[in-house]
Every structure is written in C-alpha cells, then in structure tokens.
C-alpha positions in Angstrom: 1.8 35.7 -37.3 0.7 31.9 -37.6 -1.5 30.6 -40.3 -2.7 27.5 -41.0 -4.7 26.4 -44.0 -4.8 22.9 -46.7 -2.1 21.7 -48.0 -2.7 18.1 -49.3 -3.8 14.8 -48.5 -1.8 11.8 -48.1 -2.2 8.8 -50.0 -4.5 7.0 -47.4 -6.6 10.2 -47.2 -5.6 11.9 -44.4 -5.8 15.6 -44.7 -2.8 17.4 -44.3 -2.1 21.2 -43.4 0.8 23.7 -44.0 1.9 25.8 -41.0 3.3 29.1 -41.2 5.1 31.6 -38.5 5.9 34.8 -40.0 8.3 37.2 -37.4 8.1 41.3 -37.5 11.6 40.7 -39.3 10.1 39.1 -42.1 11.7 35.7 -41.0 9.3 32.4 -41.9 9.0 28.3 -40.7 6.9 26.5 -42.6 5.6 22.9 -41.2 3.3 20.3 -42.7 1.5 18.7 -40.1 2.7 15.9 -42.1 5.8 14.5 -40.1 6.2 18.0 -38.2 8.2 18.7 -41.2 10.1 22.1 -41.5 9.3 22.3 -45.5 10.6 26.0 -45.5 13.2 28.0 -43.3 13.3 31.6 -44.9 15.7 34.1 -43.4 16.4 37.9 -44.1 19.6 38.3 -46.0 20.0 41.8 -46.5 17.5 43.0 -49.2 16.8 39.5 -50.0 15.8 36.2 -48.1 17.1 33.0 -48.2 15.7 29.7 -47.9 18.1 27.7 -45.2 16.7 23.8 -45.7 16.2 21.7 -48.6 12.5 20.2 -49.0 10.2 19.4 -51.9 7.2 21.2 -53.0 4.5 18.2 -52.8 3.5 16.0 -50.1 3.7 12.9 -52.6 7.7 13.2 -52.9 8.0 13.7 -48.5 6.1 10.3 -48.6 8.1 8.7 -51.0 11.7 10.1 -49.8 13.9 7.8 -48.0 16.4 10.4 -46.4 14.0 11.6 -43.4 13.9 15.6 -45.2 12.8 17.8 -42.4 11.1 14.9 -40.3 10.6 15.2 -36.8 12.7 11.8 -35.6 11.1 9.2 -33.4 10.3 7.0 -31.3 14.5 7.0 -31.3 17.1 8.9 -33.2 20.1 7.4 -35.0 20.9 3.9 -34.5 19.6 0.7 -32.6 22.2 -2.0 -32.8 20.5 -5.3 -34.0 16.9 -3.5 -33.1 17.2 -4.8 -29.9 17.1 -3.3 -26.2 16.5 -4.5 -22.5 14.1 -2.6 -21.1 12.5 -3.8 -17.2 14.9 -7.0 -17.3 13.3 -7.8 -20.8 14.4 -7.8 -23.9 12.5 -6.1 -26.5 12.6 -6.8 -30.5 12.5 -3.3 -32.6 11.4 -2.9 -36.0 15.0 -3.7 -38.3 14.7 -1.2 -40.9 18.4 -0.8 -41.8 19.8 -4.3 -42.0 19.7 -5.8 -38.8 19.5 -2.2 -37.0 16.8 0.2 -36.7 17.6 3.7 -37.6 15.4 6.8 -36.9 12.8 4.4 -35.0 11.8 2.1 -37.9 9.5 1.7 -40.8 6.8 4.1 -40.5 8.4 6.5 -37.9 7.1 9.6 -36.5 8.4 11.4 -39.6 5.9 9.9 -41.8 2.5 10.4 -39.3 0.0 13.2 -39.5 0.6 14.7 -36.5 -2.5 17.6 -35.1 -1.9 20.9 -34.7 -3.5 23.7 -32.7 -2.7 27.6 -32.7 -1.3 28.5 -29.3 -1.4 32.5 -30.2 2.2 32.9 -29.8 3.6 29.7 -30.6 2.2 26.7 -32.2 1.8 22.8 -31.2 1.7 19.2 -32.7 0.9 16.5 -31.3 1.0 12.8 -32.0 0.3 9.6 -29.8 2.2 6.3 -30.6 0.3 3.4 -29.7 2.2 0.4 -27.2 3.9 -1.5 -29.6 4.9 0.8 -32.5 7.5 -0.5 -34.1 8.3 -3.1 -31.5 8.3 0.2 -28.7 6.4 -0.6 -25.6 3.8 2.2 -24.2 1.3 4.6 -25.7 3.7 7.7 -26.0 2.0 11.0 -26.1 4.4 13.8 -27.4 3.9 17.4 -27.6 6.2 19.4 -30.1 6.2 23.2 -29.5 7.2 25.9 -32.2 8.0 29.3 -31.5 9.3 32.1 -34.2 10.7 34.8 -32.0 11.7 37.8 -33.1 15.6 37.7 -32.5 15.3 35.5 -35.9 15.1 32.3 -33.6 13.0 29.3 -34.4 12.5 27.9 -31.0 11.1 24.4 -30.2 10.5 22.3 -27.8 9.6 18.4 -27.2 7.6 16.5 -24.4 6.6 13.0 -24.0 4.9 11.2 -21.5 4.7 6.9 -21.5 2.3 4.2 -19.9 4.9 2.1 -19.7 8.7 2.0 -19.6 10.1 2.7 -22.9 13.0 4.5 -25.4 12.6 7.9 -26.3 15.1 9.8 -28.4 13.8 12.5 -30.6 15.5 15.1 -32.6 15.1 17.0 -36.1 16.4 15.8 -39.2 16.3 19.3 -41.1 19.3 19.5 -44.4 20.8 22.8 -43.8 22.0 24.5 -47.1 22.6 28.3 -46.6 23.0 28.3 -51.1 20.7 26.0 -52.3 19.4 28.4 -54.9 22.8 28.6 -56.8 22.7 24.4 -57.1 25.7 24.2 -55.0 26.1 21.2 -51.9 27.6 22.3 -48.2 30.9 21.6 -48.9 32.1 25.4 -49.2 30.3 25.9 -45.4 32.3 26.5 -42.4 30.4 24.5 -39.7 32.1 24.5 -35.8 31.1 21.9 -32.9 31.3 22.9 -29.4 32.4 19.0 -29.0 36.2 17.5 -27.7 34.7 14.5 -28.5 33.5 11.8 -31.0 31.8 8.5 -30.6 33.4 6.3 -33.4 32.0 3.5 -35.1 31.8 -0.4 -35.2 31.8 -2.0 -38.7 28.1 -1.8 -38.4 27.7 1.8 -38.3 26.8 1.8 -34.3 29.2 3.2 -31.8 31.6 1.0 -30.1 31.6 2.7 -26.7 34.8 4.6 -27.3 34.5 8.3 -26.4 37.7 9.6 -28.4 39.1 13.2 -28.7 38.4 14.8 -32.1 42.1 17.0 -31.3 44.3 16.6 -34.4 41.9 14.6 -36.7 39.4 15.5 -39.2 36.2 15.2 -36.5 37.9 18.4 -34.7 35.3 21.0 -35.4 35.9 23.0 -32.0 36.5 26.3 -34.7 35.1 26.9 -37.5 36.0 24.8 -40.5 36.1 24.9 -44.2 33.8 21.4 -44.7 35.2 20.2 -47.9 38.9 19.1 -46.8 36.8 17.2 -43.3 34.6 15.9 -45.5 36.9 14.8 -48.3 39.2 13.1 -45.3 36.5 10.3 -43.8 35.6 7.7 -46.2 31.9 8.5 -47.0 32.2 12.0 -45.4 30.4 12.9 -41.6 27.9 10.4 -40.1 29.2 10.7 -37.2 28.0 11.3 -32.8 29.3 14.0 -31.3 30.0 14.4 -27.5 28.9 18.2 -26.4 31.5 19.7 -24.1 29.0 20.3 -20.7 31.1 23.1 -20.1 30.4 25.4 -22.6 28.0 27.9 -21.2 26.1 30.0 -22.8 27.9 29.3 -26.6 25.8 27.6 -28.7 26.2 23.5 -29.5 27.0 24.1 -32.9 27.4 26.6 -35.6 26.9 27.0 -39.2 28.2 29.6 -41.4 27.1 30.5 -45.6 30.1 30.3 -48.1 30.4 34.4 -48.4 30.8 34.3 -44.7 27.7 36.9 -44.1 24.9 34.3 -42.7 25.3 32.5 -39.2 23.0 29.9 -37.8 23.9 29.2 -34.2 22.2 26.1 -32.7 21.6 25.3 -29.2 20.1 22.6 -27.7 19.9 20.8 -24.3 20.9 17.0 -26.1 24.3 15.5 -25.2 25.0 14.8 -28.3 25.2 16.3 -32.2 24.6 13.6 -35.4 27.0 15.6 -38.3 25.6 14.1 -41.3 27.1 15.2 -44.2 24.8 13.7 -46.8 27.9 12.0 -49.0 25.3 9.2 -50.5 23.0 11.3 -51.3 23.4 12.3 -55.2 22.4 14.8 -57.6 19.2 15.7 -55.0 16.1 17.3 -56.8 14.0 19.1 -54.3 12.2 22.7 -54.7 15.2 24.5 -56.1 15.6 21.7 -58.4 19.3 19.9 -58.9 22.0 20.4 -56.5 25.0 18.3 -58.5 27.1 16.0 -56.9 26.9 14.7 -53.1 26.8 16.7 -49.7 23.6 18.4 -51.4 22.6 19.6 -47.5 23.9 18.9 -43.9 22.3 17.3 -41.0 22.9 18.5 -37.1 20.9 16.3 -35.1 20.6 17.3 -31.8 20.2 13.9 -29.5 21.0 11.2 -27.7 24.1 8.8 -28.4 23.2 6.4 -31.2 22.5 2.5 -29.4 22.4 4.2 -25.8 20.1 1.5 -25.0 23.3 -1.2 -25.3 26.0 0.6 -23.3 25.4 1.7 -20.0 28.0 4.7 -19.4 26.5 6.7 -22.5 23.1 8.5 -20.7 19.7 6.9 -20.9 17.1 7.1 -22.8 14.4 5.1 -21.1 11.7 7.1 -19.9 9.7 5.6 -17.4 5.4 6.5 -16.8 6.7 8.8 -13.7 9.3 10.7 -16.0 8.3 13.8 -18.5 10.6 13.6 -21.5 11.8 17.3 -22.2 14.3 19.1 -24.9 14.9 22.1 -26.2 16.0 23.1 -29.8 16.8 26.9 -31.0 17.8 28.0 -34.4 19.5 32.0 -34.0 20.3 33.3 -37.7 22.0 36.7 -38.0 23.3 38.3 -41.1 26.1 40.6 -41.4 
C-alpha cells in the first residue's frame, strides 16, 4: 500500500509530501519528498515493531540538521579532496563545504531539494534534476530514485542518472541505523559484519591516500560479526571510514547489522564497491523523534558507494558519467526477526 498526502512546507514555500509503503507484513518506509529522506523504517519485531533509523518529527529540524539524517546523497558521496577534479582534460572547482573539501556534494546537496514524486502502483519514484553547474558540477543531471517495499521485509531501491555533459556522479543513502533507539541507547552494543578484506585509510585531511590495506588483525576487520563498542572505542574518533567489498562474495549480503538482544537482522546489499562505516562519534546527546539518545554513536551510517576522492586517483573506479552512460545502483534492506 502507498500513500501519499501533505506533510509541510519548507521555508521558501515549497510544498512538501510524506510517502508511505506499507507491506502485507505490516512493515513501513516513510519518505518526505523533501531530500528523498527515509524519515521512518518500521519493522515487525514479534508482537511489536520497531523503528530502525533515527529522524525528526518536523521538516524545520531536517532543514536545519547538519548530519545529512536520512538524505539521499548527491551529486557525490563522501569526500572531494580540495573540491577539485579533472574532468575532459579540465579542471573543475567544486563547492568547499568542509574546509577546503567538499563532502556529500556541497552546500545545498541533493539532500536538501524537493525532489517530485509519482505513484508507480507497486513501487514509488522521485525525481530531481540538477542544473549544469550545481555546486561547481558540470551537466543538467536527471536522476530517478525507485522505492520498492516487498514483501520479504525488503526495502528495495534503486538510482538512475542520465548527464548532458561529462560529469561526477556518486550517490548513496545516508540513513542512522539504530535497531534501540526507543530505550535512548547509541549503536555501540550492535554487532555489525562487513563483507570487506579491505580498508581505504586516510590522509591527515580525512581523504584516502590511495592505500588499499587489509582490515586482518586490526580494529577495521569486520569480516564476522562484531561487538561495536571495543572497534569503536579502538580508532580515535570511532568509524569514518571506506570499505573495499570483497567482489567475490556471491550472493551474501555487503554488510550486516544485528540489534543488541541478537533477535533483529538487517542484511544490506548493494551493487557499490565500497561501504562508508560511519560511526557517528561527534555527534552528541542527538534529540530526534524518540527524544535523547546520551552520549556519542547515537546511530550508524553504511553508505553504500563509490571510494571517497575517486576523481583524484586513477586505480580506485570511476565515477565520471559521460551523456552516452546511464548511471545505475541498487540498494536492498532484508530485516528478519527471530
């Protein structure tokens, strides 16, 4: 079941809806139209349900937030080093929006647009177009975003973009998983697993270096599932961190995420290279809709994508799409419950 009705309007005016799909199992998603963002994730626990992401109730706090809650990411995921790219034999000066980088494609990114929306039957899509020169991107970029609740408990989505001119596209979903966010507790009592023998590690700038290193016998090695809270506790400032998805891993999903009393599994998959773990460390004492979760690590971050600055090393794979090039990727949430 999809409805659609009012939600709000932003500051400037624009009307803004809420978006609901609503499975036979009683799972929900609910999106704003507002920065495609995925306000609500409700899954069947049992004889309850639980709400999986953290989010506010109001449009006025998701224009005022700074941590991208929920957004659909573009132009460019992650990390730009010195917002600047070649692109055609040219370089091209990007919107700095985090020092002298760009991070999660600038200013005004796709996360904070009024996107449309249009009720497919089955599924439902959004759609924005970014004009040539948003945020120092070339190319009017027309992208599609498709939403699907099936009934296996999966949200299902999908991304397309099409360009007029060559450019950088990079998108992913910023959503803060928190399987107990009602009881005001963080993530660090999760067990989370990455299907990943890699890591990309970082420059004193926050960008990778170009290094591909093996997570074995260090904190970044996720390949089983892992109490959070010693990983985290190990890196200063916790998990912001790429990692490398082993190609080989067939039909096992990119990453999972499992609830403190072991019963609730979120398994994602994706067809991305790479997984951002952000462990939220700077973000403190978060007030949202269940009100105060204490401490840091309020909510995690798995950001399927890209490599952060692949524009500025030319063994990580692109992400210049050219006007003869469809940009596709797939995203799937599976929840089960034992």
């Amino acid at each position: 079941m999809i409805t659609i009705q009012p939600f709000s309007e932003t500051r400037d005016g624009q009307a803004v809806y809420s978006v609901k799909l609503k499975n036979k199992a009683g799972m929900e998603a609910h999106f704003l139209t507002y920065g495609a963002i995925l306000q609500r994730l409700i899954v069947p626990t049992g004889s309850t349900k639980t709400d999986v992401v953290l989010g506010y109730e109001d449009l006025g706090s998701y224009e005022e937030d700074n941590y991208f809650i929920g957004q659909l990411v573009g132009r460019n995921a992650n990390r730009i080093a010195n917002a600047e790219a070649v692109l055609d034999g040219k370089k091209i000066q990007l919107s700095a929006n985090e020092g002298k980088n760009q991070l999660h494609g600038g200013f005004e990114s796709f996360g904070k647009k009024v996107w449309s929306v249009t009720d497919l039957g089955d599924a439902v899509l959004f759609t924005y177009t970014s004009p040539d020169g948003d945020e120092g991107f070339p190319g009017n970029l027309e992208t599609k975003f498709y939403v699907k609740l099936e009934e296996d408990n999966t949200l299902a989505m999908r991304y397309e973009a099409t360009t007029d001119k060559e450019t950088i596209v990079n998108l992913t979903r910023h959503e803060y998983f928190n399987m107990d966010a009602a009881s005001g507790n963080g993530i660090t009592n999760h067990q989370l697993q990455i299907n990943a023998s890699a890591y990309l590690p970082k420059t004193s700038q926050n960008v990778p270096s170009g290094e591909l290193k093996a997570v074995a016998d260090s904190p970044f090695d996720l390949q089983k599932p892992v109490n959070l809270k010693e990983h985290i506790a190990a890196l200063d400032g916790g998990f912001d961190h790429n990692f490398v998805l082993n190609e080989d891993r067939d039909d096992a999903p990119a990453a999972q995420l499992i609830s403190p009393d072991g019963k609730l599994k979120m398994e994602l998959y994706c067809t991305q290279p790479g997984i951002q773990f952000y462990s939220a460390d700077g973000i403190a004492d978060f007030e949202g809709k269940y009100g105060k979760i204490a401490g840091n690590c309020p909510g995690l971050c798995l950001e399927p994508q890209h490599f952060p600055d692949a524009p500025n090393h030319e063994h990580f794979p692109t992400t210049v799409l050219k006007p003869s090039q469809r940009y596709e990727h797939d995203i799937r949430y599976t929840f089960s419950y034992e």
